[in-house]
C-alpha positions as YAML, in Angstrom:
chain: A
units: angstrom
residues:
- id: 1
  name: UNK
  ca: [96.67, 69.32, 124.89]
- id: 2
  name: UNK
  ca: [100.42, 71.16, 123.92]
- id: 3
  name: UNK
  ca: [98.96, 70.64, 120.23]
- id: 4
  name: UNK
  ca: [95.39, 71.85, 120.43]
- id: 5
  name: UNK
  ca: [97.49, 75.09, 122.63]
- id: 6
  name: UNK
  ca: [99.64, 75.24, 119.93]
- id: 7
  name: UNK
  ca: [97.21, 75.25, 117.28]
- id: 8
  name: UNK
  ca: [94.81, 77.86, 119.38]
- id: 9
  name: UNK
  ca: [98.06, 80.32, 119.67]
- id: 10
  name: UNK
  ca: [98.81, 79.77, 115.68]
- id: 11
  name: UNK
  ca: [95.31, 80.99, 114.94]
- id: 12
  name: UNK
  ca: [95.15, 83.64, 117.28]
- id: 13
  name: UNK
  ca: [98.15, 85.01, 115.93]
- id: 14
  name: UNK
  ca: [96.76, 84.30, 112.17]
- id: 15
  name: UNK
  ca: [93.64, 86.68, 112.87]
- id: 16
  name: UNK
  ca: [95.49, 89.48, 114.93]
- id: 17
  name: UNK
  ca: [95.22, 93.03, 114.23]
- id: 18
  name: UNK
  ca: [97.66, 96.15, 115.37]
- id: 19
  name: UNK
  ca: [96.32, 99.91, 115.56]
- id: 20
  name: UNK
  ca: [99.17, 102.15, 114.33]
- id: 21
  name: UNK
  ca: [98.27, 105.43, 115.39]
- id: 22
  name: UNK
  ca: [98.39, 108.20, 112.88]
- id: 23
  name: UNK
  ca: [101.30, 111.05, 113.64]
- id: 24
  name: UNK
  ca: [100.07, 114.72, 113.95]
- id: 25
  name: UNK
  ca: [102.43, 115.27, 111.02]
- id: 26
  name: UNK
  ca: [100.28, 111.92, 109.17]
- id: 27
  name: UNK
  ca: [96.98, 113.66, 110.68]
- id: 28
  name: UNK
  ca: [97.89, 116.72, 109.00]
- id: 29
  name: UNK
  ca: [99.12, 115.54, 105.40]
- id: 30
  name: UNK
  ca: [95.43, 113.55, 105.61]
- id: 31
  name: UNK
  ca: [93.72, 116.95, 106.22]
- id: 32
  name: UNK
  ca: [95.99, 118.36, 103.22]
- id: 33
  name: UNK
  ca: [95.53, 116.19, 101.17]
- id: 34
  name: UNK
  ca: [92.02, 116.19, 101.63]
- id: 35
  name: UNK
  ca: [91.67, 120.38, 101.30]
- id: 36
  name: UNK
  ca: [93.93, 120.49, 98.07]
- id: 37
  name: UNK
  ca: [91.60, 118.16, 96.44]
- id: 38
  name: UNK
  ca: [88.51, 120.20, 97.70]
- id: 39
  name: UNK
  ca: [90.05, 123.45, 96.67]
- id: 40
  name: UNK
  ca: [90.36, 122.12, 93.32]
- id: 41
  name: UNK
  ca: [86.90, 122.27, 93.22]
- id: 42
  name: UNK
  ca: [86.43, 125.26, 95.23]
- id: 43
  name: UNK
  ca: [84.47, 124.10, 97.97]
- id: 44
  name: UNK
  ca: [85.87, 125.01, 101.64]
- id: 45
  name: UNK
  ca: [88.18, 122.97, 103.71]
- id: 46
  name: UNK
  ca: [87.55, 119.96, 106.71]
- id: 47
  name: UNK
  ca: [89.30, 119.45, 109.72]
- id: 48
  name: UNK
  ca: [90.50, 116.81, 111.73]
- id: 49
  name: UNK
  ca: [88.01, 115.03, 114.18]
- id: 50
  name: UNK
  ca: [89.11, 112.53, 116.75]
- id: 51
  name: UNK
  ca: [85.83, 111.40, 117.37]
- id: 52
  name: UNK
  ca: [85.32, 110.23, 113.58]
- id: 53
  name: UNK
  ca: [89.29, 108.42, 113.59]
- id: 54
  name: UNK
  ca: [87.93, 106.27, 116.74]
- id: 55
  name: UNK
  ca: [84.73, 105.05, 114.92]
- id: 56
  name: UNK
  ca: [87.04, 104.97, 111.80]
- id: 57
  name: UNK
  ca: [89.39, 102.61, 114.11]
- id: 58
  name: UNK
  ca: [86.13, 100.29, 115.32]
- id: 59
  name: UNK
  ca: [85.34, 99.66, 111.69]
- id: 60
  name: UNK
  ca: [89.15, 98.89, 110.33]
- id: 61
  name: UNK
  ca: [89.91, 97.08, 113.36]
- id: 62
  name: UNK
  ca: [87.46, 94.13, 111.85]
- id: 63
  name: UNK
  ca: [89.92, 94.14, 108.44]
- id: 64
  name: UNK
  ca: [86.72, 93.62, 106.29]
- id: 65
  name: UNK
  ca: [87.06, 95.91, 102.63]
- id: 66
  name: UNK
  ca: [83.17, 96.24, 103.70]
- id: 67
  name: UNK
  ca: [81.49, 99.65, 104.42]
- id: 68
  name: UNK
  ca: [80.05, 99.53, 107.13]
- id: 69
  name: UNK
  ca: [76.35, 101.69, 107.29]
- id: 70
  name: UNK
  ca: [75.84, 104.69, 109.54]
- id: 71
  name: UNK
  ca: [75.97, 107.91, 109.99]
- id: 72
  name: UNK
  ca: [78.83, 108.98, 108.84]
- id: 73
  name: UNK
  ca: [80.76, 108.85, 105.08]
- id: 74
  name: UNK
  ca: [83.54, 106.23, 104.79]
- id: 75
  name: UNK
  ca: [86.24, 105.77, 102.84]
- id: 76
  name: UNK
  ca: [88.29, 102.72, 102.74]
- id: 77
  name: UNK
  ca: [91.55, 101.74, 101.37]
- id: 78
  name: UNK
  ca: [93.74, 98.44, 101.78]
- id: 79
  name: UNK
  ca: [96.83, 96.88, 100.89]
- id: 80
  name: UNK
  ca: [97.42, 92.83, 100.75]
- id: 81
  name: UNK
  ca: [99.95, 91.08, 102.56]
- id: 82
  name: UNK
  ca: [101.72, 91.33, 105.62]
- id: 83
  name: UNK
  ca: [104.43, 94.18, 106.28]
- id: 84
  name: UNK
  ca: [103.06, 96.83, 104.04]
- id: 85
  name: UNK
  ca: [102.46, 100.21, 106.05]
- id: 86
  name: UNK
  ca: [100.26, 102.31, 104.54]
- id: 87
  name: UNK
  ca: [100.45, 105.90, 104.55]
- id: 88
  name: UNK
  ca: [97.95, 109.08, 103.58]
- id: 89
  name: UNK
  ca: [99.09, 109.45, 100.05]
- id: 90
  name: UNK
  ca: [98.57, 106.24, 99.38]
- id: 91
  name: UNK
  ca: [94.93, 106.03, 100.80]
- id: 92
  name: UNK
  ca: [94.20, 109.80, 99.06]
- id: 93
  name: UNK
  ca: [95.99, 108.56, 95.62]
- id: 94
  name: UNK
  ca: [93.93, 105.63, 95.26]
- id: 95
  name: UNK
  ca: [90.49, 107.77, 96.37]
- id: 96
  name: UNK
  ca: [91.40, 110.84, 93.86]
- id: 97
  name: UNK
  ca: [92.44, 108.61, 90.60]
- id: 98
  name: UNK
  ca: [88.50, 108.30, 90.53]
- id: 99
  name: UNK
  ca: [88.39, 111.36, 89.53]
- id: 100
  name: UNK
  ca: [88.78, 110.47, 86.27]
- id: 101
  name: UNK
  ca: [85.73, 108.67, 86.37]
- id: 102
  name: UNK
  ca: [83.42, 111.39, 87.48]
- id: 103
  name: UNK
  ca: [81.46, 113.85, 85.46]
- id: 104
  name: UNK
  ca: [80.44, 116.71, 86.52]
- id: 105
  name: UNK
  ca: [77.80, 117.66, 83.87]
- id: 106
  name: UNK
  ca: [75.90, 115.06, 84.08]
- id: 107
  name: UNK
  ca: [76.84, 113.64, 87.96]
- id: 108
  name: UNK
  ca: [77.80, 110.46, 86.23]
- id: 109
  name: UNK
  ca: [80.45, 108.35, 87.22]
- id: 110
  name: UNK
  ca: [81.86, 106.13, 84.28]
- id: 111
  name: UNK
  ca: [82.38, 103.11, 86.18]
- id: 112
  name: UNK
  ca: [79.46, 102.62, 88.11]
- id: 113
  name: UNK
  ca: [78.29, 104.27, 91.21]
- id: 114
  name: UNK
  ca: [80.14, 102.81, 93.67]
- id: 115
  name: UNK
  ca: [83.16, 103.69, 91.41]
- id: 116
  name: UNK
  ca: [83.95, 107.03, 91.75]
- id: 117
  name: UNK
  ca: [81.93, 107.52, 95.43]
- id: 118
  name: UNK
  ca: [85.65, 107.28, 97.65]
- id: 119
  name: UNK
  ca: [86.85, 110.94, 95.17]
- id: 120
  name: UNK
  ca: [83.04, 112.52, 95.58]
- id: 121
  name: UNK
  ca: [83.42, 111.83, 99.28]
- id: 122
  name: UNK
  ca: [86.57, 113.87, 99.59]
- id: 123
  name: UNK
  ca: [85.18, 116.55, 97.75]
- id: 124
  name: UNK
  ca: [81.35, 116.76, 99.26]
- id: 125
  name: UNK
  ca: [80.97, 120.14, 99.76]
- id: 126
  name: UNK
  ca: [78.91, 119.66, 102.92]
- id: 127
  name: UNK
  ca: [81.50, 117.23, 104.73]
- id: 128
  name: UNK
  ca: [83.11, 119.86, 107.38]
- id: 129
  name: UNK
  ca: [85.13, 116.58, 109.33]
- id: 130
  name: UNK
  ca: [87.43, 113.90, 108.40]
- id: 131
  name: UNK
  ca: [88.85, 111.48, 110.73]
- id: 132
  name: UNK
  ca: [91.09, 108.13, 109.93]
- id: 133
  name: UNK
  ca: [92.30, 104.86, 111.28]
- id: 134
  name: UNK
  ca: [95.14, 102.48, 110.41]
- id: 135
  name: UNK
  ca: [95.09, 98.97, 111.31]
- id: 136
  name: UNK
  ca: [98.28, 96.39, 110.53]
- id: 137
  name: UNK
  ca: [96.04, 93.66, 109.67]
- id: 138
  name: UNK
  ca: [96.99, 89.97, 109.34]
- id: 139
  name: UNK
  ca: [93.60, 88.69, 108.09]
- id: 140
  name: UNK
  ca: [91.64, 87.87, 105.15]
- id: 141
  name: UNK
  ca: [94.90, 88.51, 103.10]
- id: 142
  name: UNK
  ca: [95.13, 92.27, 104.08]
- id: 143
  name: UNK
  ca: [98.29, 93.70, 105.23]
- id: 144
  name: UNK
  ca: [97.39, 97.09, 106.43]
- id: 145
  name: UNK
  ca: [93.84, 98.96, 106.37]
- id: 146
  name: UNK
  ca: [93.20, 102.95, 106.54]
- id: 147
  name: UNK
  ca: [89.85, 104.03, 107.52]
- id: 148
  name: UNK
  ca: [88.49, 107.60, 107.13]
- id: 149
  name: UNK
  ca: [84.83, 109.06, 108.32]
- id: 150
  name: UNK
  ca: [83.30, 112.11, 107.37]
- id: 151
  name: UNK
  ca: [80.73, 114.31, 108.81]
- id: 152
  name: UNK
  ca: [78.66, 115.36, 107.59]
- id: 153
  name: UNK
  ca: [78.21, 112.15, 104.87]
- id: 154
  name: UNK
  ca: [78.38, 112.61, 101.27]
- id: 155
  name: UNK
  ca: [77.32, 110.91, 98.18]
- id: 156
  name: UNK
  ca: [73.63, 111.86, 99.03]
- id: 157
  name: UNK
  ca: [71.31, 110.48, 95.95]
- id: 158
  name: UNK
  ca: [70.25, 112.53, 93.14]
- id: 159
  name: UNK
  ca: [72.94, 114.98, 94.53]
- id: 160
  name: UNK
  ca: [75.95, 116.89, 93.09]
- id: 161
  name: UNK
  ca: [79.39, 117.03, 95.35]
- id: 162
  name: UNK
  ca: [80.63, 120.54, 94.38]
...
């Protein structure tokens, strides 16, 4: 019985998951970061929505590199192994590098659809909302997960972002 407890307790604490909640000064940089890549572009700035970081939280809370469907936009960004934090800039470096992959002439993205959709959702001009999530993950080999929604959604077929 101590050994199957034991055991229980060691995979319990294998699959466990921590919400770190976002700063206002982290909040902020996200929204930012977010507008200076939209300005680029010139379309108009979001703002922060609390409503879209709690459904971001429900969906990095499972630590699956997944999107989930709905009816909002996600973007998703992870790190593997335990102890690594995660902050905005990282999440909004790794989303805007795809830039390079997108062109705007012919609304082609070089590496395949999916892989320049995380930069086109930043910079949909119809988004108006952006809210995000970070999860300390010790699952599936991720360390830490960051979550953002947007609202409206982007990446609508046959459709330009800017």
């Amino acid at each position: 019985m101590v050994v199957a407890m034991a055991a229980f307790a060691m995979i319990v604490m294998a699959t466990t998951t921590t919400a770190q909640q976002f700063s206002e000064d982290d909040k902020a940089a996200f929204v930012n970061l977010h507008n200076n890549a939209r300005a680029a572009v010139g379309v108009g700035p979001v703002a922060w929505n609390d409503a879209l970081a709690a459904q971001a939280l429900q969906h990095a809370r499972y630590c699956q590199t997944g999107h989930i469907k709905g009816p909002y936009g996600e973007n998703l960004w992870w790190s593997y192994g335990a102890g690594t934090t995660g902050t905005p800039a990282d999440a909004m470096s790794y989303w805007l590098a795809e830039k390079a992959k997108y062109y705007y002439d012919s609304n082609y993205c070089s590496a395949g659809e999916l892989g320049c959709a995380h930069y086109t959702q930043v910079v949909w001009r119809r988004t108006a909302y952006v809210g995000c999530a970070r999860v300390a993950c010790n699952r599936n080999g991720i360390g830490t997960i960051i979550a953002c929604n947007y609202f409206p959604r982007g990446n609508m077929k046959n459709e330009r972002p800017y």
